[in-house]
C-alpha positions in Angstrom: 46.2 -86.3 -5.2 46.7 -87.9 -8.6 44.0 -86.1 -11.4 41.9 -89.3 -12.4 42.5 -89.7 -16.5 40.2 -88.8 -18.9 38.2 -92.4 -19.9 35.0 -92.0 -22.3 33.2 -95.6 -21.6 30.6 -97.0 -23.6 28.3 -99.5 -21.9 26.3 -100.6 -24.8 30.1 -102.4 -26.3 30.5 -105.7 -26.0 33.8 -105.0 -24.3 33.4 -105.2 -20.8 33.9 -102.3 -18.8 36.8 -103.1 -16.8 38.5 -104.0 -19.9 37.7 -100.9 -21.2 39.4 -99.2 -18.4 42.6 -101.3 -19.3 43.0 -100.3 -22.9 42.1 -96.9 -22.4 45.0 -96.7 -19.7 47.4 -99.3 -21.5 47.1 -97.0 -25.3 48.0 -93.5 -22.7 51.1 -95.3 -21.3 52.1 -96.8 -24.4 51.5 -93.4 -26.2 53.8 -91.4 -23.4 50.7 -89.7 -21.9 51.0 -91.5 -18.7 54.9 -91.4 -18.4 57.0 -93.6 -16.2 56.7 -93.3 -12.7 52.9 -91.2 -12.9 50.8 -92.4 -10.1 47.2 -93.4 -10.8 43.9 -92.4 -9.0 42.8 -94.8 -6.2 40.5 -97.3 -7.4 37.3 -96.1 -5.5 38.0 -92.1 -6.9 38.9 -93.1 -10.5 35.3 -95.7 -10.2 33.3 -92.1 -8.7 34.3 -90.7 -11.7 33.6 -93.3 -14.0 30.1 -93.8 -12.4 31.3 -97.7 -12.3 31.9 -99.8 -9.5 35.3 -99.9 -7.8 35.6 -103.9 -8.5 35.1 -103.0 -12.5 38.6 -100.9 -11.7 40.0 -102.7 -9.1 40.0 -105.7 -12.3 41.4 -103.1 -14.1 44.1 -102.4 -12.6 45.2 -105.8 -11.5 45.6 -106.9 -15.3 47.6 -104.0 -15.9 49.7 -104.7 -12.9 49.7 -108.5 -13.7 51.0 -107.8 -17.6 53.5 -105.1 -16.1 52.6 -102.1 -16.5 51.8 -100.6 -13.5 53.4 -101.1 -10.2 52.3 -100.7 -6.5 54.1 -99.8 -3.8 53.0 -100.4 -0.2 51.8 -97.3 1.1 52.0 -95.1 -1.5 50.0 -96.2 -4.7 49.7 -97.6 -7.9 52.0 -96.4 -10.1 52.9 -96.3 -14.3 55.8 -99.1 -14.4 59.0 -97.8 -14.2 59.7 -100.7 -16.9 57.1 -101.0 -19.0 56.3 -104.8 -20.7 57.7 -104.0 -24.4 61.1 -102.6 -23.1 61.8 -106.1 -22.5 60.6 -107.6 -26.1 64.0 -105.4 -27.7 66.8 -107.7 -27.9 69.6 -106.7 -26.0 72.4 -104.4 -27.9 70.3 -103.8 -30.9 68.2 -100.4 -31.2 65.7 -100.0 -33.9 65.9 -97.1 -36.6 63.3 -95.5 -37.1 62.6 -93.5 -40.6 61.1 -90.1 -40.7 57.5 -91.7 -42.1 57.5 -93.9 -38.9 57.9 -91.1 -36.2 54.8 -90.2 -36.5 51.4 -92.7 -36.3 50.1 -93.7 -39.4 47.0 -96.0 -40.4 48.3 -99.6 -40.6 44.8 -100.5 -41.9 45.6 -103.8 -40.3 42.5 -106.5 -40.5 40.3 -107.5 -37.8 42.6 -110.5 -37.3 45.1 -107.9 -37.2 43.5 -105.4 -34.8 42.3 -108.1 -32.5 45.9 -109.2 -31.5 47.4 -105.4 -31.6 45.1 -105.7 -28.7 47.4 -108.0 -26.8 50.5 -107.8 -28.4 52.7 -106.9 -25.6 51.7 -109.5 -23.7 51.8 -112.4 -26.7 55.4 -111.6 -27.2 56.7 -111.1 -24.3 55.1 -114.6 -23.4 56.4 -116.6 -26.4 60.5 -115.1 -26.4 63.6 -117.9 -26.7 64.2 -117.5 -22.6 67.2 -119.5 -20.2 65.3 -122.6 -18.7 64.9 -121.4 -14.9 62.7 -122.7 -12.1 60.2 -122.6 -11.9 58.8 -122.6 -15.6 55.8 -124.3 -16.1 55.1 -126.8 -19.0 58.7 -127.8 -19.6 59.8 -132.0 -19.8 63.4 -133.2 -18.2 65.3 -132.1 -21.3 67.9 -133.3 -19.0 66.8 -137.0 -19.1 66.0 -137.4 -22.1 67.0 -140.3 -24.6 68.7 -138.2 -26.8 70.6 -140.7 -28.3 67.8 -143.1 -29.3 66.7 -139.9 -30.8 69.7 -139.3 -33.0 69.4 -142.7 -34.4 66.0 -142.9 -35.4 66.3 -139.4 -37.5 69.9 -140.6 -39.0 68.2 -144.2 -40.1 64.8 -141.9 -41.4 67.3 -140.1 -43.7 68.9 -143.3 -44.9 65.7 -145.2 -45.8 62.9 -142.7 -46.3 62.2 -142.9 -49.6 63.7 -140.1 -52.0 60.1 -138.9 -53.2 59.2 -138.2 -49.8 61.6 -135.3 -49.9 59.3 -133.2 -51.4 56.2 -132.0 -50.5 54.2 -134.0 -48.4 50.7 -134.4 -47.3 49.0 -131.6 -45.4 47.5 -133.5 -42.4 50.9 -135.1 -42.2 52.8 -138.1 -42.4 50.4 -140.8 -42.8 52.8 -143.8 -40.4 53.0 -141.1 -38.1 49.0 -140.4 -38.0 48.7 -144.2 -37.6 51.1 -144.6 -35.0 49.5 -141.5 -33.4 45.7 -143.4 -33.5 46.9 -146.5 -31.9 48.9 -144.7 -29.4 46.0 -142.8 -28.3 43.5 -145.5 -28.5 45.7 -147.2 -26.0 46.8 -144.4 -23.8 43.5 -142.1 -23.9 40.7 -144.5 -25.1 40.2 -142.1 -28.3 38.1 -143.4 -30.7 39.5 -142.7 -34.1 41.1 -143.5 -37.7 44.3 -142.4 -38.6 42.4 -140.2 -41.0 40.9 -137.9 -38.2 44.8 -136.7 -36.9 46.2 -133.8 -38.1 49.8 -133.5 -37.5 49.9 -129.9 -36.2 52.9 -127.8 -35.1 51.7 -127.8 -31.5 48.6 -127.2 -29.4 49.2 -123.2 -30.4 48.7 -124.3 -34.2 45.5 -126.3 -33.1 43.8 -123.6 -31.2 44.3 -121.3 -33.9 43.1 -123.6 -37.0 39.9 -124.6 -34.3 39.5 -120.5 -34.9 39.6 -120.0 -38.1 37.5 -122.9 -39.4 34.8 -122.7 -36.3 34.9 -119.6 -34.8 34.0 -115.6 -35.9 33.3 -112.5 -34.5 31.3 -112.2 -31.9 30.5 -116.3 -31.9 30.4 -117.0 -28.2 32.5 -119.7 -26.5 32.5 -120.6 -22.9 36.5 -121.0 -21.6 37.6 -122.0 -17.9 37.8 -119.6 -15.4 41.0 -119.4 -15.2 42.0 -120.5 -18.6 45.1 -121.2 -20.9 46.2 -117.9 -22.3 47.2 -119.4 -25.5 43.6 -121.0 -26.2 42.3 -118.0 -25.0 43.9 -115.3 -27.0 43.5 -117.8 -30.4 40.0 -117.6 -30.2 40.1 -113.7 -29.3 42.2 -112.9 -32.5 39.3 -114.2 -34.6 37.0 -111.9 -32.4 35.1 -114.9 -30.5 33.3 -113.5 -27.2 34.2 -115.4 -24.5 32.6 -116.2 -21.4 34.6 -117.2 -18.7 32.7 -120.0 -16.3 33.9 -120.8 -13.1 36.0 -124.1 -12.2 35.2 -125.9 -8.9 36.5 -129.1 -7.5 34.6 -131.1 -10.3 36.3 -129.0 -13.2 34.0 -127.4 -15.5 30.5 -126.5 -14.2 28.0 -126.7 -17.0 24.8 -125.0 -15.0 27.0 -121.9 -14.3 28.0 -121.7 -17.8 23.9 -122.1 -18.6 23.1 -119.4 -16.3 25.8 -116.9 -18.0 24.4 -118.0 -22.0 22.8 -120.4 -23.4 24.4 -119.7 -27.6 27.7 -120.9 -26.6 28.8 -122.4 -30.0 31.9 -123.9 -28.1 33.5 -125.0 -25.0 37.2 -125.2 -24.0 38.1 -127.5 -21.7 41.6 -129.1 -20.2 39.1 -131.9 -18.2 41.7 -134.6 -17.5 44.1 -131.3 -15.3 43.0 -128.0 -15.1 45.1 -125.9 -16.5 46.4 -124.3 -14.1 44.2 -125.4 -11.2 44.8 -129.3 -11.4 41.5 -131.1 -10.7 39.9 -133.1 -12.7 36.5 -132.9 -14.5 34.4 -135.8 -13.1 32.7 -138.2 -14.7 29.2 -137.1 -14.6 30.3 -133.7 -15.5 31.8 -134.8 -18.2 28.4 -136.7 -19.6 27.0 -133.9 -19.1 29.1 -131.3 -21.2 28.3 -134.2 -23.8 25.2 -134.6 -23.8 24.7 -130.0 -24.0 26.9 -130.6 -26.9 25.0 -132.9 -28.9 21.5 -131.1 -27.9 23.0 -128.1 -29.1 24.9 -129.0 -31.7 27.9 -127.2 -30.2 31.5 -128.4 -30.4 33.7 -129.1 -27.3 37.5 -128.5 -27.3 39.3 -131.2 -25.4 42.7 -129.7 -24.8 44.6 -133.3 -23.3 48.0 -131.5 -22.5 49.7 -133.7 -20.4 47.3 -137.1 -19.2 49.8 -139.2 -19.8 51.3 -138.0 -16.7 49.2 -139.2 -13.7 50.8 -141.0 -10.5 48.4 -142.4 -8.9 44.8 -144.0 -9.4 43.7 -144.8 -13.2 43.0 -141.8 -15.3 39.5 -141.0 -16.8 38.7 -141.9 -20.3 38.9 -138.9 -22.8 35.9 -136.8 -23.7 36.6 -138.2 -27.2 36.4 -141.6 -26.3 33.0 -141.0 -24.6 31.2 -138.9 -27.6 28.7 -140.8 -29.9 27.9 -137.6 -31.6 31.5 -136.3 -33.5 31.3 -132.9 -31.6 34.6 -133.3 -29.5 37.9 -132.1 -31.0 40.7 -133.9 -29.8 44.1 -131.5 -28.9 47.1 -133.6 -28.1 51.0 -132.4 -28.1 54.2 -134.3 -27.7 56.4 -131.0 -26.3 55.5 -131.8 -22.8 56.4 -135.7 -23.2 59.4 -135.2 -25.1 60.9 -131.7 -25.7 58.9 -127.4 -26.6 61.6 -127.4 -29.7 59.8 -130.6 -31.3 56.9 -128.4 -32.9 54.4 -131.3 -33.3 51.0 -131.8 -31.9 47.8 -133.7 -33.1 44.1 -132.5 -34.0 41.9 -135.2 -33.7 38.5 -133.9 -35.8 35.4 -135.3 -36.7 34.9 -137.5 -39.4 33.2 -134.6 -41.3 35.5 -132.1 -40.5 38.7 -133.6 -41.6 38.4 -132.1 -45.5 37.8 -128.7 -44.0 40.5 -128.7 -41.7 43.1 -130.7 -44.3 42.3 -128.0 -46.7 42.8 -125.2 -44.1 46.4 -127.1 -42.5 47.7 -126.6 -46.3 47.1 -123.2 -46.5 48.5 -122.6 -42.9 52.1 -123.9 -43.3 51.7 -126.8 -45.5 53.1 -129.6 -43.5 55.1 -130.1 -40.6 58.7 -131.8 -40.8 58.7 -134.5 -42.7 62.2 -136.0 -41.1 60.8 -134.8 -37.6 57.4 -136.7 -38.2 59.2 -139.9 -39.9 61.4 -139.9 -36.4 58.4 -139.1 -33.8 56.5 -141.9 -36.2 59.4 -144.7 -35.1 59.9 -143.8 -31.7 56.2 -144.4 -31.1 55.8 -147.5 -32.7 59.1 -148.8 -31.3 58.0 -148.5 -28.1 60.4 -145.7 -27.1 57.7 -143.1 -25.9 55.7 -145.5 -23.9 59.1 -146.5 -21.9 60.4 -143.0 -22.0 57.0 -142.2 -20.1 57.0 -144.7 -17.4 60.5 -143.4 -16.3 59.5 -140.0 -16.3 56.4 -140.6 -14.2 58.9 -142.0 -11.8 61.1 -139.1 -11.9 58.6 -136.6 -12.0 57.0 -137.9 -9.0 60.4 -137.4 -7.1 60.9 -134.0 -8.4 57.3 -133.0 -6.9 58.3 -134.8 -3.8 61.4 -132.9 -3.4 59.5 -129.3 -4.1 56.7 -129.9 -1.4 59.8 -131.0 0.8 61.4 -127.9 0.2 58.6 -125.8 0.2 57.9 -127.1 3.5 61.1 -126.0 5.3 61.6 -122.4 3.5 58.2 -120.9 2.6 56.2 -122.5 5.5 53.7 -119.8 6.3 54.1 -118.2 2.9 53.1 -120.2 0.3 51.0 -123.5 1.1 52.1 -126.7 -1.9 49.7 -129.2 -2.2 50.8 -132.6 -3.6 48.9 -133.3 -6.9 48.6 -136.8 -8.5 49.2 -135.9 -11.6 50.5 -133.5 -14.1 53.7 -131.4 -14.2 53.0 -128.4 -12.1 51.7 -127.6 -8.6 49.7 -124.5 -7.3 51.4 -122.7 -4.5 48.8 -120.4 -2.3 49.8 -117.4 -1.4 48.3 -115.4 1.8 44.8 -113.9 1.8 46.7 -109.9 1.3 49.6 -111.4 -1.3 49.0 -110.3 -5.1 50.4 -113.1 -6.7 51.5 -110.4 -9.7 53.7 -108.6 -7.3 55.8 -112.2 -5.9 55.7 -113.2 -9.9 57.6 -109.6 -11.0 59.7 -109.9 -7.4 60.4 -113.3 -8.4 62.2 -112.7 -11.6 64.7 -110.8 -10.0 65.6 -113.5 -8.0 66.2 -115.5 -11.0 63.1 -117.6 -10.7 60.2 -117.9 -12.8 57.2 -118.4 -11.7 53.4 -117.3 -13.2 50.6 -116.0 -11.3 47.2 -117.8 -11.5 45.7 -113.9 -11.6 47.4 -113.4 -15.5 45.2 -116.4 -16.6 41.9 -115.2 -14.8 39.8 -113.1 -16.5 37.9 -112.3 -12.8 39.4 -111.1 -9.4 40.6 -114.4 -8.1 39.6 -115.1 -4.2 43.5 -115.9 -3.5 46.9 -115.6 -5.2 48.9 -118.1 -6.3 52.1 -119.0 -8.1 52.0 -121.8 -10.9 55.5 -123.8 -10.0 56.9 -125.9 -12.7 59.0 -129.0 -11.3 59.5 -131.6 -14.2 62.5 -130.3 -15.9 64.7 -128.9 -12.6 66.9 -131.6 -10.6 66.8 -131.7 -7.0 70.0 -129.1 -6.7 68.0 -126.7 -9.2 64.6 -127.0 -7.1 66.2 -126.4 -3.7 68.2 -123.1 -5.0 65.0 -122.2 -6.9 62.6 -122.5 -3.5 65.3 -120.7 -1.5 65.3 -118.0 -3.9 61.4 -117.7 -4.6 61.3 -117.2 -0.3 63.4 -114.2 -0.3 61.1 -113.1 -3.2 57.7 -113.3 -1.1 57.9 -110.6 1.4 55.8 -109.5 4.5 51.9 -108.8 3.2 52.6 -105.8 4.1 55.5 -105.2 1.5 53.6 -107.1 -1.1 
């Protein structure tokens, strides 16, 4: 029998204790003291010895086996991966050097910025490397259909008639036509109420959350996220060392009196209300005039993170948050990577009216603008019409891609894997069998050559059932059938799982 690892806990942190299980296990592998291969107590002895409950290690354990690195194998136990998470993060052929100084620890002295995404660091990198487009990522627009050559000439006429002072350095909260384009656009699409002098041009929803951090957010300020929850949001507001509270998401979305029962100092709320990310519903209406009307009682700020609205296929969509407030305490995230292609870096940050020095001041210091030539050609394919046009056809197409999965789904992982159809958005949510871990299928998966995420990595609790986040938009119907066969040789027998 495995000897159970020596873990000092200390219940009066503010870390929970299950996550105090994971680092404590996570710094021994990484340091060599758990080698590859070294088999971990069972969940209910290492919890005995602990004087915790076994669900407190039991959530232990499945984020280490979600981020990779432990492993369990049917019968036998839960084991130290024999492949551990920041193997993969070298790139391939090149082997680092180390100097004398640096083969032994030393004191980084890094700050608590610093120190609060050391925490996660494996994990951040390994989810934001250059990878092969393979189904079934999530998040990703048909690169494949797009009108690349509309594209090409809107930059090459930007270069010829841009003016030559607008060359140089240009204004923080970004090209004004395109911030004006931006506010009609949205005003249209989203019923967002706002002045071209409320967007900032960011580079992405990433850049958003982490700008939302710095200017609202500190340590130990508490913030009520999804349950389960974007990791990207989530670990921006962790790396200025928010607290989060994770509150539980039910058919209606976002469920205000559980988050009331869990705190009542949440200085902020993330939400995705128009699809859950990754769930898919959709926050209702009275929920949502609800979550406004905390807001402006408490004078709290809500997040509205609107990733990909635009994409709905049936029924009209709900107005945004934004459009709804009457108080300013909504902040408006919008990006144009799912709509057009990840490699365009730009987003928008719609803030309050008061907020917009604060944040304008804060966007120069962080990167001083975005593209100008980028934002001159996004600018003039908005206000041409081309994004509106390019977004009816790929409603269309996206809605035969999705046909096409739960088609295929149907014939090879009947019994496996249950696909839903959704309405909207540009994944679906395949549910796995009551004794599946979704982790497990996800790491089987990838040696199939299919990608695929588990719900579990974005949960923060033990979720009730596994499932598998399947990206659809960008694959053709040849892609999606290979991808489906090979995702059913992935997902074994429970019993292997």
């Amino acid at each position: 029998m495995p000897h159970p690892p020596f873990i000092m806990l200390d219940e009066k942190s503010e870390s929970p204790l299950y996550r105090q299980i994971y680092e404590a296990i996570r710094r021994s592998i990484l340091s060599g003291e758990f080698h590859s291969g070294r088999q971990l107590p069972a969940s209910r002895l290492l919890a005995t010895q602990l004087g915790v409950s076994r669900m407190t290690v039991i959530n232990a354990y499945d984020q280490l086996l979600a981020e990779g690195y432990l492993e369990s194998r049917a019968g036998a136990g839960t084991f130290v991966a024999e492949h551990l998470p920041e193997e993969f993060l070298q790139t391939p052929g090149i082997k680092l050097q180390k100097s004398d100084a640096e083969t032994s620890p030393r004191n980084l002295k890094l700050s608590g910025y610093g120190k609060n995404i050391s925490k996660e660091i494996g994990r951040i990198l390994q989810n934001n490397q250059a990878t092969p487009i393979v189904p079934f990522q999530h998040g990703l627009a048909a690169i494949d259909d797009f009108p690349f050559d509309v594209w090409a000439k809107l930059t090459s006429r930007c270069y010829q008639t841009l003016q030559r002072n607008r060359f140089g350095y240009g204004e923080p909260a970004g090209f004004y036509p395109l911030r004006e384009s931006i506010a009609a656009y949205l005003k249209s699409a989203r019923a967002v109420n706002c002045t071209p002098e409320q967007v900032i041009i960011t580079n992405g929803a990433q850049h958003a959350f982490d700008l939302i951090g710095r200017i609202l957010l500190e340590a130990k300020t508490e913030v009520w996220v999804e349950n389960p929850c974007y990791f990207g949001a989530r670990q921006a507001f962790q790396s200025v060392g928010a607290k989060l509270i994770p509150v539980p998401v039910d058919k209606n979305g976002f469920d205000l009196s559980a988050a009331l029962k869990q705190s009542r100092n949440a200085r902020m709320v993330y939400v995705t209300p128009s699809h859950q990310f990754p769930l898919g519903v959709t926050m209702s209406l009275s929920r949502r005039l609800q979550l406004l009307e905390w807001a402006s009682k408490a004078g709290s700020w809500i997040v509205e993170d609107d990733y990909d609205s635009e994409l709905r296929y049936a029924g009209r969509p709900l107005a945004s948050l934004q459009g709804l407030d009457r108080d300013g305490r909504v902040l408006y995230i919008g990006t144009f990577s799912k709509m057009i292609f990840p490699a365009l870096r730009l987003g928008c940050l719609v803030v309050p009216r008061d907020l917009v020095e604060i944040f304008t001041a804060v966007r120069a210091l962080n990167g001083s603008h975005s593209a100008l030539i980028d934002q001159a050609t996004l600018a003039a394919f908005i206000t041409e019409g081309h994004l509106a046009r390019h977004i009816r056809r790929m409603r269309r197409l996206y809605e035969e891609r999705q046909e096409i999965l739960i088609s295929e789904a149907k014939k090879h992982l009947k019994g496996k894997l249950e696909v839903k159809k959704s309405v909207s958005g540009m994944h679906l949510i395949g549910w796995l069998n009551d004794d599946v871990k979704d982790y497990s299928v996800a790491k089987k998966a990838a040696e199939f050559g299919v990608k695929v995420a588990a719900v579990s990595s974005h949960s923060f609790t033990k979720q009730e059932r596994g499932g598998l986040i399947l990206g659809y938009t960008a694959f053709n119907e040849e892609q999606i059938k290979k991808g489906v066969k090979q995702l059913a040789k992935a997902i074994k027998s429970p019993s292997e799982n």
